[in-house]
C-alpha positions in Angstrom: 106.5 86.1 123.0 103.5 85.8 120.4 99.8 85.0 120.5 99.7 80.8 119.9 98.8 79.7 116.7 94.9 79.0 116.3 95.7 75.4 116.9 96.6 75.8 120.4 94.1 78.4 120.7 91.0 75.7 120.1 92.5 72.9 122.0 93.2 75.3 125.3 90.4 77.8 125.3 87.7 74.9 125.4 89.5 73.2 128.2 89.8 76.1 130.4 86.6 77.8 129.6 84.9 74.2 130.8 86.7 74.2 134.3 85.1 77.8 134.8 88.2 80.4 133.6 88.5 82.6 131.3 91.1 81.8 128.6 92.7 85.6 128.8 94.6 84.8 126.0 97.5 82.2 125.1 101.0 83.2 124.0 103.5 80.7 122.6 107.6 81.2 122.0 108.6 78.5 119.8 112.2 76.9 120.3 114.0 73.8 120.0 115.3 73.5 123.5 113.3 75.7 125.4 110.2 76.5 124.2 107.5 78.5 126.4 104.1 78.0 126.2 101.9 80.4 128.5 98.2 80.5 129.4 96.6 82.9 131.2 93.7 82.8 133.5 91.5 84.5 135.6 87.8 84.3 137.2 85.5 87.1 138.9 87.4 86.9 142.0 90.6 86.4 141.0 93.0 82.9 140.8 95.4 81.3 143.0 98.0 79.0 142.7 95.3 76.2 143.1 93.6 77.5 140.3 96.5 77.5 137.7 97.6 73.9 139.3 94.4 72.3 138.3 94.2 74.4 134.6 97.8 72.8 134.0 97.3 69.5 134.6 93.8 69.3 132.5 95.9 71.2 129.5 98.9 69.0 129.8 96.4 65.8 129.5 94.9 67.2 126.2 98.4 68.1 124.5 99.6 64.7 126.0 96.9 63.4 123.5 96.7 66.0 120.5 100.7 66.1 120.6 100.6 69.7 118.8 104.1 71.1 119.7 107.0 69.6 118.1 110.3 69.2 120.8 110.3 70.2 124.0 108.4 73.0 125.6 107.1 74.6 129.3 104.0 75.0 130.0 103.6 78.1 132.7 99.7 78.8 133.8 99.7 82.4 135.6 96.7 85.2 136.3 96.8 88.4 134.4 98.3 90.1 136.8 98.3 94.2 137.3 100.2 94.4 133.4 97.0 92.2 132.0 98.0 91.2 128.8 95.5 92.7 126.0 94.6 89.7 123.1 91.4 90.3 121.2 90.0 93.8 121.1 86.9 93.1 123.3 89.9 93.2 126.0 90.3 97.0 124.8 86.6 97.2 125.1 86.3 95.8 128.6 89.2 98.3 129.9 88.4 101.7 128.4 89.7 104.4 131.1 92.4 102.3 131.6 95.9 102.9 130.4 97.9 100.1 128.0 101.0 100.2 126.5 101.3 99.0 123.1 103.8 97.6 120.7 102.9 97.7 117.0 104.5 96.1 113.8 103.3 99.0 111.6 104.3 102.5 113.2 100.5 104.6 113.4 102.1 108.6 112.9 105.8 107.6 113.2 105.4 105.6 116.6 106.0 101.7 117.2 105.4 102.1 121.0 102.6 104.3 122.5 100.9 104.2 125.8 98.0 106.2 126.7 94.4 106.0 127.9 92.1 103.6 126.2 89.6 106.3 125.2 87.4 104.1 122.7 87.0 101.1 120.3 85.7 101.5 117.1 85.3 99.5 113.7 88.7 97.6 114.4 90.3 100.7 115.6 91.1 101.2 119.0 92.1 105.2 120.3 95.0 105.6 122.6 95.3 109.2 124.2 98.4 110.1 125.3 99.6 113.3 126.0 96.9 115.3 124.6 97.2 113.8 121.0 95.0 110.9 119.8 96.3 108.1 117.9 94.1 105.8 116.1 95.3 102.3 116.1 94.1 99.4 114.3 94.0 96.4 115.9 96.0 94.0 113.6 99.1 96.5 113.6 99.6 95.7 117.7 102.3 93.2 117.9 101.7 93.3 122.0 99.4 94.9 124.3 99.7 95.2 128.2 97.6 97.1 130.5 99.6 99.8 132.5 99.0 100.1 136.0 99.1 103.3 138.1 101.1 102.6 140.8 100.4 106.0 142.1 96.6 105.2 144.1 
């Protein structure tokens, strides 16, 4: 699964962003039969079934009319959830302290898969710690980003 083109990016983010969400981020798996197009939300107090329920219907209304995906597709509308997907580096920003795993299309000092502590954000660059060592990581080499949970609290 891969962020949505910028496309589907302008024609969702305005419509959830004016029913009161946040657009977390939008992810799109192309394919001829069965073709997944996912939307997450989420609000200061969280969302509820309710919440993705009425975000669906208004995005399938504007698609209905802008007709941007060729072929068949679902349309899923979910919260974040615990393993918040991680889009635009202000998300890093917002979660330093937290722990994210991260898959990259370039490996950064041999590794395409690190997880650590977010420690900072810098000029594009976002600083994983794991295990004592540092890696520096620019932005555009993540191909995925998830926040870890602890599941030890």
């Amino acid at each position: 699964m891969k962020q949505a083109p910028e496309v589907l990016l302008k024609l969702i983010e305005p419509v959830v962003e004016g029913l009161g969400y946040e657009c977390v981020g939008v992810e799109y798996n192309p394919h001829p039969k069965h073709g997944l197009l996912r939307i997450f939300i989420d609000r200061e107090h969280g969302v509820g079934m309710e919440d993705c329920t009425a975000v669906s219907h208004q995005v399938s209304g504007v698609l209905d009319v802008e007709d941007p995906i060729a072929g068949e597709y679902n349309l899923e509308v979910s919260s974040p959830g615990m393993e918040r997907p991680l889009f635009k580096i202000e998300h890093f920003k917002q979660f330093i302290g937290h722990r994210a795993k991260v898959n990259l299309f370039k490996p950064v000092e041999g590794r395409r898969n690190i997880t650590g502590l977010i420690e900072k954000v810098e000029e594009g660059d976002v600083y994983l710690q794991q295990d004592g060592q540092v890696y520096v990581v620019p932005f555009q080499t993540m191909s995925k980003a998830r926040l870890e949970p602890d599941y030890s609290i």
